[in-house]
C-alpha positions in Angstrom: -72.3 192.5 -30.4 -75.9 193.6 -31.9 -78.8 193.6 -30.6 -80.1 190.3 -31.1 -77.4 188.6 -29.9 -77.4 190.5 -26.7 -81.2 189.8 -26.4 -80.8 185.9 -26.2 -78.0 186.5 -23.7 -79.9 188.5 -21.7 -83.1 186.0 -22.0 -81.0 183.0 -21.2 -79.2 184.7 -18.1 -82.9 185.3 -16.7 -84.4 181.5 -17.6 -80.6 180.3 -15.4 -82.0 182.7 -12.8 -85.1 181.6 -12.5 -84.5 178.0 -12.3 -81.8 178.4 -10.0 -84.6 180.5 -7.7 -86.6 177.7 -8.4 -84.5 175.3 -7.5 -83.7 177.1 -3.9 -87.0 177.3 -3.3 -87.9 173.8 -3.5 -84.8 172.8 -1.5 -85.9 175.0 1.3 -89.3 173.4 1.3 -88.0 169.7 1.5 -85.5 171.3 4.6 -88.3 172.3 6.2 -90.6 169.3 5.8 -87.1 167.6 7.0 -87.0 169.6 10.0 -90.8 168.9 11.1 -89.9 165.4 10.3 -87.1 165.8 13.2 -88.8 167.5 15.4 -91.6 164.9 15.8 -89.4 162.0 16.5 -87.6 163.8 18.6 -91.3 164.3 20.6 -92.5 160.8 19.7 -89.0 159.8 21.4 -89.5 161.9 24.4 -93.1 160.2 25.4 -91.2 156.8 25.0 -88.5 158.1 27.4 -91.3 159.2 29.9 -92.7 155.9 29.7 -90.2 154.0 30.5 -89.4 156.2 33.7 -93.0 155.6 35.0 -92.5 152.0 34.5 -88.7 151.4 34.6 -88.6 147.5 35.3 -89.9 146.6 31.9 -87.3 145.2 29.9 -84.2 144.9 33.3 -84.4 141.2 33.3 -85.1 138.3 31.1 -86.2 135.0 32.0 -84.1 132.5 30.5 -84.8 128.1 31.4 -82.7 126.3 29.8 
């Protein structure tokens, strides 16, 4: 193989490495933004919980006339 030949190799290996880091790094971001995402409904969910347990008759019974 010459030289040339084994310079594009080498120079295409690296651009495949970089993307792929690239790629990973931009995954992890949108995992984490994910992960913030859950964590506040999970809190957002929590407060509704707590809500109800202060006021736990809303929503027992319905009035129905018929």
């Amino acid at each position: 193989m010459d030289i040339a030949a084994l310079s594009i190799a080498l120079s295409q290996m690296n651009v495949r490495q970089e993307a792929s880091v690239s790629i990973m790094k931009k995954t992890i971001n949108q995992a984490e933004s994910n992960g913030e995402g859950v964590v506040k409904m999970l809190q957002d969910s929590s407060v509704k919980a707590m809500e109800q347990s202060v006021r736990p008759h809303i929503g027992r019974s319905i009035d129905v006339k018929l």
